[in-house]
C-alpha positions as CSV (number, residue, x, y, z in Angstrom):
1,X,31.9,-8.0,-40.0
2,X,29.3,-9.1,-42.5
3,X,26.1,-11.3,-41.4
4,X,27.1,-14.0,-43.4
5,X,30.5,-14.4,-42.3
6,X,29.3,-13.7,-38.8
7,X,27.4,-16.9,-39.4
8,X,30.1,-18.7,-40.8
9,X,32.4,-18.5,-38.2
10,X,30.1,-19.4,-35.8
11,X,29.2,-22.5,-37.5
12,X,33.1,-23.3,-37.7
13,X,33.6,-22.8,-33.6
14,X,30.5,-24.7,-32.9
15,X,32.3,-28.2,-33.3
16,X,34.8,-26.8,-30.5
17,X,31.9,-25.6,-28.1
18,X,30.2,-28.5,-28.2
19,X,33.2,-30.6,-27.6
20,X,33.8,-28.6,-24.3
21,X,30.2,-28.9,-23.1
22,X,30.9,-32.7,-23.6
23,X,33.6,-32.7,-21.2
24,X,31.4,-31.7,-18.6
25,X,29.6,-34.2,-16.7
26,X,26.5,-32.8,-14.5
27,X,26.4,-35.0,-11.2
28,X,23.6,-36.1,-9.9
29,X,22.2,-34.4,-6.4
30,X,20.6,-36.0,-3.8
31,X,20.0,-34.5,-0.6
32,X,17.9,-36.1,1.8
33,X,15.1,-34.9,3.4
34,X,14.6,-35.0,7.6
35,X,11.2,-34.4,8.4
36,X,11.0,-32.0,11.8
37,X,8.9,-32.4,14.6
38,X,6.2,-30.0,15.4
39,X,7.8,-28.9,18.2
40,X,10.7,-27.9,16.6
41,X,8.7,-26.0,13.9
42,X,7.1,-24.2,16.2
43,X,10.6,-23.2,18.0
44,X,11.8,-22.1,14.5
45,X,9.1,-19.0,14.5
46,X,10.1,-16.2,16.7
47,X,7.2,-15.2,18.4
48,X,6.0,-13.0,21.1
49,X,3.1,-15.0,23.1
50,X,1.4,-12.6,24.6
51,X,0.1,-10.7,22.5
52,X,-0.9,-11.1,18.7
53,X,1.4,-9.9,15.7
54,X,0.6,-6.6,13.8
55,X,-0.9,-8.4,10.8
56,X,-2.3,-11.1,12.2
57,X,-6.4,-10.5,11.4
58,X,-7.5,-10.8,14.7
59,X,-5.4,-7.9,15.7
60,X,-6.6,-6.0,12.7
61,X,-10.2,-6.8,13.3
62,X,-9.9,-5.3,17.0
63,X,-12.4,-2.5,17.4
64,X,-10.5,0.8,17.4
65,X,-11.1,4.5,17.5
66,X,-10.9,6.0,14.0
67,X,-7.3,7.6,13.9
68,X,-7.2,11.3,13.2
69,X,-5.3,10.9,9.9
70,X,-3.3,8.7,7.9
71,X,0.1,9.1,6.6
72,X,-0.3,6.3,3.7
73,X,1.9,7.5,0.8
74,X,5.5,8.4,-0.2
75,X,7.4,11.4,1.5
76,X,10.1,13.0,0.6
77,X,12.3,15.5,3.3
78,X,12.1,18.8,2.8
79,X,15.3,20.5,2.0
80,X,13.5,24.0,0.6
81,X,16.2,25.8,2.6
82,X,19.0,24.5,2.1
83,X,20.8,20.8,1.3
84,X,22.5,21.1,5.3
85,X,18.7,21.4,6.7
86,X,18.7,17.9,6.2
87,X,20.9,17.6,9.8
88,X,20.0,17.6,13.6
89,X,21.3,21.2,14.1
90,X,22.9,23.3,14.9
91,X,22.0,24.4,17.9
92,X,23.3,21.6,19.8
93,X,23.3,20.4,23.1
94,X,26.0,20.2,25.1
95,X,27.7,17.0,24.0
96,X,29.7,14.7,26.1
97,X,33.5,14.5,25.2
98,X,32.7,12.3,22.1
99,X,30.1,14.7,21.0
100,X,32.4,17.5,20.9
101,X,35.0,15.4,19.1
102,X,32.9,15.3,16.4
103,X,32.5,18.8,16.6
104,X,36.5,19.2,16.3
105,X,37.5,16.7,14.0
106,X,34.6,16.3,11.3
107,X,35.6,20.2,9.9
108,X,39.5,19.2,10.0
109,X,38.8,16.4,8.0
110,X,36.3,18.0,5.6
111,X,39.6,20.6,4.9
112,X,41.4,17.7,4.2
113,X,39.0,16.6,1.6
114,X,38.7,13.4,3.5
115,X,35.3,12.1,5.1
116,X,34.8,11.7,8.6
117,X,32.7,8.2,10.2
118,X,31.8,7.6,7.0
119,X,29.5,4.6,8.0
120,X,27.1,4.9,5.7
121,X,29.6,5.0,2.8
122,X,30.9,1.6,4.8
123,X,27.1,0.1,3.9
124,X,25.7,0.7,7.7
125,X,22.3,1.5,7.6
126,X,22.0,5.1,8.7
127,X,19.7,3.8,11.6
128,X,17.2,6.6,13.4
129,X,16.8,9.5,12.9
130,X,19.1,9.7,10.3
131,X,17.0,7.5,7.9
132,X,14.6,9.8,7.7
133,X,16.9,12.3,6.5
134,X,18.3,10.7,3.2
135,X,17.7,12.2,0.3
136,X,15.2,9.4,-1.1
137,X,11.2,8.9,-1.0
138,X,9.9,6.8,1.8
139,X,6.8,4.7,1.7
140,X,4.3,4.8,4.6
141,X,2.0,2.5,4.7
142,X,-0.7,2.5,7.6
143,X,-3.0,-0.1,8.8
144,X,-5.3,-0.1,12.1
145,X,-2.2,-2.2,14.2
146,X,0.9,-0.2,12.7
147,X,2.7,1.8,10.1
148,X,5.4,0.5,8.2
149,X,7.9,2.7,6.9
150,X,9.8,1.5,3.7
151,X,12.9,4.0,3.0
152,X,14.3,3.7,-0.4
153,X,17.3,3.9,0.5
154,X,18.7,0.3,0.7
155,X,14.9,-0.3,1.5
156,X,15.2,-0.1,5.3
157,X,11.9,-0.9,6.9
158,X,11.0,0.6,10.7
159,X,7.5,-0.7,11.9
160,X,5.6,1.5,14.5
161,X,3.3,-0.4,16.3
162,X,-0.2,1.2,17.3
163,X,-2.0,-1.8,18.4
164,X,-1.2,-0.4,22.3
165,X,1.6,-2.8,22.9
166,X,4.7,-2.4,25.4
167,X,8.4,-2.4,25.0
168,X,10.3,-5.3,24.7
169,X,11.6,-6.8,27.6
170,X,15.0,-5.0,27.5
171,X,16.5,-8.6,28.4
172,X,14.9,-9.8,25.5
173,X,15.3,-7.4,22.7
174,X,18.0,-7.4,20.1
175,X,19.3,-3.7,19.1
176,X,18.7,-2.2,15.9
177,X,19.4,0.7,13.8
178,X,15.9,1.5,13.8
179,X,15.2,0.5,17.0
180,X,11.6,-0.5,18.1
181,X,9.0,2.4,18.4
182,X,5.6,2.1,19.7
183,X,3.4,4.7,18.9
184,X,0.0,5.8,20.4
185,X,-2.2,8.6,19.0
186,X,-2.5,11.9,21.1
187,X,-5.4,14.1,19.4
188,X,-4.2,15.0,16.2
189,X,-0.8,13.9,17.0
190,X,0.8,10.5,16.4
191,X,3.7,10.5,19.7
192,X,5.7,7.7,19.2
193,X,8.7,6.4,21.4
194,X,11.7,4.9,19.8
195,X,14.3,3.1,21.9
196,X,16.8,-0.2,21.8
197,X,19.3,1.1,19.4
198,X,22.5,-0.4,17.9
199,X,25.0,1.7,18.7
200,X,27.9,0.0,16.8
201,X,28.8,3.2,13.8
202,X,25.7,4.6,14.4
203,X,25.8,8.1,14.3
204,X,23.8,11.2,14.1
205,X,24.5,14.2,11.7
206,X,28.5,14.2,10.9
207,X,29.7,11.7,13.3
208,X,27.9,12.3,17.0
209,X,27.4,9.0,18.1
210,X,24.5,8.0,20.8
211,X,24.9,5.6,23.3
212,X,22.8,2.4,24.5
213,X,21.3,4.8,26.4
214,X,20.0,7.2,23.4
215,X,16.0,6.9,23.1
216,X,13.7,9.5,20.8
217,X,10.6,11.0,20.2
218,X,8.1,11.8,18.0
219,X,5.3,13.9,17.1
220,X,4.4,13.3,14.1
221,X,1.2,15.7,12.5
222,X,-0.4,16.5,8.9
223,X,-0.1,20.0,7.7
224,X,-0.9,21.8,4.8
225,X,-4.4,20.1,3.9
226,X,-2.2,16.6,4.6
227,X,0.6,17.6,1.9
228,X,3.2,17.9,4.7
229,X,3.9,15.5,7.4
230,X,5.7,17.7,10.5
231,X,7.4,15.5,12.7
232,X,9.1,16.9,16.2
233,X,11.9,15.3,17.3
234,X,13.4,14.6,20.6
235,X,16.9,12.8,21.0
236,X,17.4,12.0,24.2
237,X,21.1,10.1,25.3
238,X,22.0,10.9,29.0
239,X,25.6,9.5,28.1
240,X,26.2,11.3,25.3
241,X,24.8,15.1,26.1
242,X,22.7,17.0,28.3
243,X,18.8,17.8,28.5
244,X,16.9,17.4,25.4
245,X,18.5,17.6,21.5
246,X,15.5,18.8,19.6
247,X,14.6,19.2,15.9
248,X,11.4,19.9,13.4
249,X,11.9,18.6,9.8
250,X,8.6,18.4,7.4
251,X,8.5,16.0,5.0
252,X,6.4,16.9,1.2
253,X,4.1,14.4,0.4
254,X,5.0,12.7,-3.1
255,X,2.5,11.2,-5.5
256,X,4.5,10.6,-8.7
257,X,7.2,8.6,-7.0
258,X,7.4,4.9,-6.3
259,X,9.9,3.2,-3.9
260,X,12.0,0.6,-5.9
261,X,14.4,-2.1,-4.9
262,X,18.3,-0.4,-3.6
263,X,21.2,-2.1,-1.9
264,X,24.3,-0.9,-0.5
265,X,27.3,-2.4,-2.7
266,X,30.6,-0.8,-1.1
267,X,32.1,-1.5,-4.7
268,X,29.4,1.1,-5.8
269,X,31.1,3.8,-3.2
270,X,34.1,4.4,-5.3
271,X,31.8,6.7,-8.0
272,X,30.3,8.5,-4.5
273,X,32.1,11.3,-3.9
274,X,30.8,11.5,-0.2
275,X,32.1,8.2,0.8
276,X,35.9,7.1,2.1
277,X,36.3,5.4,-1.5
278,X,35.0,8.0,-4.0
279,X,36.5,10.7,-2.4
280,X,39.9,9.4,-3.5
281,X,39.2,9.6,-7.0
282,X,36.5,12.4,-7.0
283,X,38.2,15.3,-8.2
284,X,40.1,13.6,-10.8
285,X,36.5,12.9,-11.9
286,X,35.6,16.7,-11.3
287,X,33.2,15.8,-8.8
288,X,32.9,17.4,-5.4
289,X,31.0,17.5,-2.3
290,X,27.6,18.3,-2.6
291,X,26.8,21.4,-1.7
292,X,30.1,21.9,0.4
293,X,28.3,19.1,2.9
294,X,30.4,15.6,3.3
295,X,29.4,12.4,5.1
């Protein structure tokens, strides 16, 4: 269509456009305003009295010991040998009936071609440790009173608290996928303790799930001149398996690499190949699993 008669035809539908737009009447909005009391401002702020937040700047103007390093920056896991290193094991502990479930239905679906507790297909955060283990750069960020930990995927934030704090009142606290950690430095070792998880589809490699009992552990040290960031983990979950569940990851520090804005849209799932929608229409896209592993 030429520019001129592009213009033209405009011009002739612009009589019918306008006429539209006149039917429309914008109303007018009035919403009044109550003021609140002070006291029910105040009630409005969740707070914790006894003891200062991590940002406020008396609590970052405390005097402290110099910590041994900081793990300011963007991280990405280390997957070097292989794209399954990215899970808890094997070896595994020995898992609780629901455990070993897992263990026996997970494969039998996979031969299906079907996915198995696909949560995080569902738009569940992947909660701890998991988080930590998805296949996008996190963002540390460290300050005297805590480290915030900014995932990019779906942006998940976990806050560690160093500012010598306790636990939550386990009365008190509201689970989370992340759960709340408190960390305190041990030599050249950050140990921090993670613990008041949501346990609703929270699972841990292909479909374990933990318990309200399931706490973990941390130690968390720089290698290779401060390029690599070891972190030993701990799973503990009485309920769910026996002794200790333990696992060392390393994470590559990443300069080039920012953390942008990411949300979970289930719509979004159906192009995934690794989620309960995609997977229906994967391999009439010629798309498969990667590297034989499904979530």
């Amino acid at each position: 269509m030429s520019r001129t008669l592009t213009i033209a035809l405009a011009l002739a539908l612009w009589p019918v456009a306008a006429a539209a737009q006149d039917t429309l009447t914008q109303p007018e909005v009035v919403r009044p305003l109550t003021p609140l009391s002070p006291e029910r401002l105040e009630q409005m702020v969740p707070k914790h009295p006894d003891y200062l937040g991590a940002l406020a700047p008396e609590n970052l103007a405390k005097p402290r010991p110099a910590p041994p390093f900081d793990v300011t920056g963007t991280w990405f896991v280390d997957l070097s040998k292989g794209f399954a290193d990215y899970m808890f094991g094997p070896p595994y502990p020995r898992f609780g009936p629901e455990g070993i479930e897992a263990l026996i239905e997970q494969p039998k679906a996979q031969a299906r071609g079907e996915t198995y507790r696909d949560a995080i297909g569902q738009c569940y955060p992947p909660g701890m440790p998991m988080l930590m283990t998805r296949v996008w750069p996190h963002a540390f960020i460290q300050l005297p009173t805590a480290i915030y930990v900014i995932s990019g995927f779906n942006n998940s934030v976990r806050t560690i608290f160093l500012d010598g704090r306790l636990h939550s009142d386990p009365d008190l606290v509201v689970p989370s996928y992340n759960g709340e950690s408190i960390g305190r430095w041990d030599g050249d070792t950050l140990v921090v303790h993670t613990k008041y998880f949501e346990t609703d589809n929270h699972y841990i490699d292909l479909g374990i799930p933990i318990s309200d009992q399931f706490e973990l552990f941390e130690r968390i040290r720089l290698v290779n001149d401060g390029r690599t960031m070891e972190v030993e983990y701990e799973l503990i979950d009485p309920q769910m398996w026996e002794g200790e569940w333990k696992s060392t990851k390393r994470f590559n520090r990443q300069d080039y690499t920012d953390i942008n804005e990411a949300n979970c849209i289930l719509q979004y799932n159906a192009n995934l190949p690794g989620t309960n929608l995609g997977s229906e229409t994967a391999e009439e896209r010629g798309q498969s699993d990667i590297e034989g592993v499904s979530e």
